[in-house]
C-alpha positions in Angstrom: -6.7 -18.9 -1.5 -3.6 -20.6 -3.3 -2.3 -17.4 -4.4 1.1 -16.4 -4.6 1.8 -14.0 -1.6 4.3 -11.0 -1.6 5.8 -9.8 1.7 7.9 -6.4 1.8 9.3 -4.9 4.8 9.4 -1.3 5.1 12.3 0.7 7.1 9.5 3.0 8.4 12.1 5.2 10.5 13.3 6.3 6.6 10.0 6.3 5.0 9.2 9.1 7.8 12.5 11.0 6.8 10.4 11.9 3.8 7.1 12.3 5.3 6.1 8.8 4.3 3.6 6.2 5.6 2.9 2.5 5.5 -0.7 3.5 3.7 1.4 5.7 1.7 4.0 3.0 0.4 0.9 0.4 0.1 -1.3 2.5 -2.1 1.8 3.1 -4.4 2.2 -0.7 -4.5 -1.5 -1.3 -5.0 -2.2 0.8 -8.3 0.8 -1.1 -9.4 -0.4 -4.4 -8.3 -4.2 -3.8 -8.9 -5.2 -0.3 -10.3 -5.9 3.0 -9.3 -9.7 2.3 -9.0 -8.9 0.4 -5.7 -7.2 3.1 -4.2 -8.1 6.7 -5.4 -11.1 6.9 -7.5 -10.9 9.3 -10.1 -13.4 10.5 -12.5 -13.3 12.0 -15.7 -16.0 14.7 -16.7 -17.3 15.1 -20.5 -18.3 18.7 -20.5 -20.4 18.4 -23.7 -22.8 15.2 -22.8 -22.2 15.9 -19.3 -21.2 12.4 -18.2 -18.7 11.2 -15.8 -16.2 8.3 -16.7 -14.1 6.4 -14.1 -10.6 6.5 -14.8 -8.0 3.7 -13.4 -4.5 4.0 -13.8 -2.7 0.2 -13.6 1.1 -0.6 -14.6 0.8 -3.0 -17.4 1.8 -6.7 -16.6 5.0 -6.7 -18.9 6.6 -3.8 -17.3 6.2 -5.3 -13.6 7.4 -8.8 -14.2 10.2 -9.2 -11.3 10.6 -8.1 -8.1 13.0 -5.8 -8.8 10.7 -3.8 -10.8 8.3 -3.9 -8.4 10.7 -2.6 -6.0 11.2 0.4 -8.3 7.5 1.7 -7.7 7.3 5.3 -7.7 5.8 6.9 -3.9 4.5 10.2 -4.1 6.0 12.7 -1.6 3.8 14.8 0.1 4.8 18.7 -0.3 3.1 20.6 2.3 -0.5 19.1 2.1 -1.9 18.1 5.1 -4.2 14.7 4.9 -7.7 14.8 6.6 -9.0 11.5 8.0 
C-alpha cells in the first residue's frame, strides 16, 4: 500500500497518570480516523418493528483536516470501571 502513514508517540508513563492505555489512545484515534463501527459496535433497537440498526460514530473529514486537530482527539477516562478481557 502507497498510503499516507501517520506515526504518534505516546508518553505512556502520563497516559497511565490517568488510567490510560495504548488500546485506549488508539481506539479514540480510530473512530476519528475510521468510525466507531471498527472499534465498538453499537446497535440501535426500534422498539415498534423490533429491528436493530448499527450505529457508527466518525468525525467528519472537514473537521480533522491537520494534525493538530487530530492531536486534539478526545480519550475517554475510565472512572472506576474495570475492563474484562
Amino acid at each position: 500500500m502507497n498510503g499516507p502513514n501517520i506515526y504518534l508517540d505516546v508518553d505512556r508513563s502520563r497516559a497511565a497518570e490517568f488510567g490510560l492505555t495504548q488500546l485506549d489512545i488508539s481506539n479514540s484515534l480510530f473512530v476519528s480516523l475510521s468510525s466507531s463501527a471498527q472499534v465498538q459496535p453499537n446497535f440501535w433497537l426500534d422498539p415498534r418493528m423490533g429491528i436493530t440498526y448499527a450505529v457508527a460514530a466518525q468525525t467528519p473529514q472537514y473537521r480533522l483536516d491537520s494534525m493538530g486537530l487530530l492531536a486534539n482527539t478526545p480519550v475517554a477516562v475510565r472512572t472506576g470501571a474495570s475492563r474484562n478481557y
